[in-house]
PAPAGU-890985 format. One record per residue (C-alpha): x, y, z; residue number from 1. Coordinates in steps of 0.25 Angstrom, whole numbers, plus 5000, padded with zeros to 4 digits. Each point is the difference from the previous one (the first is absolute). Example, Ala and Ser with C-alpha at 12.3 -4.5 7.8 and 13.67 -1.06 7.14 Angstrom:
((5049; 4982; 5031); 1)
((5006; 5014; 4998); 2)
//
This chain:
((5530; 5353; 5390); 1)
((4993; 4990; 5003); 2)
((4996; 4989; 4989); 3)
((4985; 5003; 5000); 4)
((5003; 5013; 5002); 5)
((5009; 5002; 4988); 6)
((4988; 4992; 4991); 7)
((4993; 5012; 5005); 8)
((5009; 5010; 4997); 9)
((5003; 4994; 4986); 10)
((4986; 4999; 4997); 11)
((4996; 5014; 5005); 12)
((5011; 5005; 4990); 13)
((4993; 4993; 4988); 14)
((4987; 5006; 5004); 15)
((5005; 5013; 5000); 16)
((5010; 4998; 4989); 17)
((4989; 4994; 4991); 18)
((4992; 5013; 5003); 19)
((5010; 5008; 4998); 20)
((5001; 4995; 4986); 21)
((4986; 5000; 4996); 22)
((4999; 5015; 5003); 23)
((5014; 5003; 4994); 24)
((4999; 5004; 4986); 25)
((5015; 5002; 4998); 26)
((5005; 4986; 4999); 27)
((5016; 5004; 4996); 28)
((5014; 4997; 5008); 29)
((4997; 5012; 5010); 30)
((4988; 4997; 5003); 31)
((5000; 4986; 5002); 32)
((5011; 5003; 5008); 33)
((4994; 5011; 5008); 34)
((4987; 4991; 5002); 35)
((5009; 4988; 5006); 36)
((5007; 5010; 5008); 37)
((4989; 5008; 5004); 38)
((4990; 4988; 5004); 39)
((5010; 4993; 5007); 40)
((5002; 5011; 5011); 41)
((4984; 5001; 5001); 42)
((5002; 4986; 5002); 43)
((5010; 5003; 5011); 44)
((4995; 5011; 5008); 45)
((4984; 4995; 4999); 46)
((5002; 4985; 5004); 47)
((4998; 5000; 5012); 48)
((4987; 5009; 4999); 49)
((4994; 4991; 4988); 50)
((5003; 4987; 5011); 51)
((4995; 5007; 5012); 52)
((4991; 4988; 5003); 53)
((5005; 4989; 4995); 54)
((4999; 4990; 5010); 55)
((4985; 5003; 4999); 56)
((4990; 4994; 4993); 57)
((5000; 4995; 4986); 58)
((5008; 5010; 4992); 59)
((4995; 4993; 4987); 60)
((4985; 5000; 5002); 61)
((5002; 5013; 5005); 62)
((5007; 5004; 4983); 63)
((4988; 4992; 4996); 64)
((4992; 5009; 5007); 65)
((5005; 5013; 4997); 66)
((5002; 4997; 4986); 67)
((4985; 4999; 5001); 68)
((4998; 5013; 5008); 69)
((5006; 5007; 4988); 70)
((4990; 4999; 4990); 71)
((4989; 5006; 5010); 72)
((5009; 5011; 5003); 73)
((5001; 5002; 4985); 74)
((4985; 5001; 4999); 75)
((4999; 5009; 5012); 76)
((5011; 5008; 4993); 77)
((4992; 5002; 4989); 78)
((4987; 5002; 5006); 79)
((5006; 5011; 5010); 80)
((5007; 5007; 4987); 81)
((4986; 5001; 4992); 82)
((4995; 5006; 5014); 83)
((5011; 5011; 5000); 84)
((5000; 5002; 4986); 85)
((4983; 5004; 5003); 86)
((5004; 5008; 5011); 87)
((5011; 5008; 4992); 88)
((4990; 5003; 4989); 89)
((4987; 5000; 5004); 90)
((4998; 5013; 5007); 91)
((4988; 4995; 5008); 92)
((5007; 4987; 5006); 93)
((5004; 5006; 5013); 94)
((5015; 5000; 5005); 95)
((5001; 5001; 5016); 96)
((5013; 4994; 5002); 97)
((5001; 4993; 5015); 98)
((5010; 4994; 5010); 99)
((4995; 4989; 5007); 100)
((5007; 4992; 5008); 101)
((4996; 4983; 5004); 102)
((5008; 4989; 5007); 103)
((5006; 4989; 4994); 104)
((4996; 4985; 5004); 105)
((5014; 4997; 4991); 106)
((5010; 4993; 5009); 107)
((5014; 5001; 4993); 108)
((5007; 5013; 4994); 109)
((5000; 4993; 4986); 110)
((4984; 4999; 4999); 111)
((4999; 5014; 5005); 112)
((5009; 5005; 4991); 113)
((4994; 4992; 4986); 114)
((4986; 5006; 5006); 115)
((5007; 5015; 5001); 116)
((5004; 4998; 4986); 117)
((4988; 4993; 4995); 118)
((4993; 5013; 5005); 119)
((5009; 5011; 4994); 120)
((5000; 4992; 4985); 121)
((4984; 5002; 5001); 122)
((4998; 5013; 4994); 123)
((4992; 5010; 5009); 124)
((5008; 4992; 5013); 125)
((5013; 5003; 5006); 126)
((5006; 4994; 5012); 127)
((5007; 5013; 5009); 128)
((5004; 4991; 5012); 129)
((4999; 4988; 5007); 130)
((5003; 5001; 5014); 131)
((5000; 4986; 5008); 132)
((4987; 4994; 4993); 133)
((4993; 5014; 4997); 134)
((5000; 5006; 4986); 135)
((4999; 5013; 4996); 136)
((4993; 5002; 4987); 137)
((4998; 5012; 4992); 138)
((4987; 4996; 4990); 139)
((4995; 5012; 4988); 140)
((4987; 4998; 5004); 141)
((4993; 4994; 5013); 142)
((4993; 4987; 4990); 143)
((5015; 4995; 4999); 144)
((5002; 5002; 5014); 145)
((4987; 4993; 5003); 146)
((5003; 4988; 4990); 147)
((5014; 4998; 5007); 148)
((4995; 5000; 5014); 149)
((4990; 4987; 4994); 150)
((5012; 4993; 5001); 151)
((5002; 4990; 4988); 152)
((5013; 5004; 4998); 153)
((5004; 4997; 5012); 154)
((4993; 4988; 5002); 155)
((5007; 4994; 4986); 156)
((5013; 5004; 5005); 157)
((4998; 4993; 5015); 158)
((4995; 4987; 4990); 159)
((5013; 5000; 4990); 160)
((5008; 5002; 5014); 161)
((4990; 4988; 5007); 162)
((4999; 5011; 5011); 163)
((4985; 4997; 4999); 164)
((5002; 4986; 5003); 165)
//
């Protein structure tokens, strides 16, 4: 490897070690062990997918960015989750699930697939396929659809990739 991309390497493996650990809650020999292991083949075999791009742009005002982007997907988290939480238990709210599909303005397959799972977190939304630039969307009821096809989320994700630029 390279030198710049062994600094990438190494610190792709911290991130995904440091995660590791914060969701471990077993902190002994085995699965301290297992974790090193384990987070060092993800390392391995994801590299090259994590650094699609790297050449392009700047890859740190695009963290800054996307660290900010997670906050607003937490609220949209949570507003989407009371919605369906309504849905589920007040008989009169109408569920009318809907496919819909829309073409994506996103340029690189690593926007695209941070929008497919943006969309499949939000409760109500989940992503079926992604053709090319086209999603398929399954929504329980035709106002997520119609929310998702405004296209906030996608605009977010084209400004925390500067694909809006």
């Amino acid at each position: 490897m390279k030198k710049v991309k062994l600094k990438r390497f190494i610190l792709l493996y911290i991130l995904l070690l440091s995660f590791w650990l914060l969701l471990s809650t077993y902190l002994d020999w085995f699965h301290l062990t297992f974790g090193l292991i384990s987070t060092l083949l993800v390392s391995l075999f994801t590299y090259d997918m994590v650094f699609v791009n790297e050449d392009r742009g700047n890859n740190f005002k695009k963290l800054i960015r996307f660290i900010s982007y997670l906050p607003w997907l937490l609220y949209q988290i949570v507003l989407s989750n009371v919605d369906v939480a309504k849905r589920v238990l007040d008989p009169k709210m109408p569920i009318d699930p809907v496919m819909i599909t829309f073409d994506s303005g996103l340029k690189t397959d690593l926007s695209r697939t941070i929008l497919a799972n943006s969309i499949t977190l939000t409760p109500g939304t989940v992503t079926v396929d992604i053709d090319d630039n086209t999603f398929v969307i399954h929504a329980l009821a035709k106002k997520l659809a119609d929310d998702l096809l405004e296209g906030a989320m996608e605009k977010k994700v084209a400004h925390v990739f500067m694909e809006d630029e």
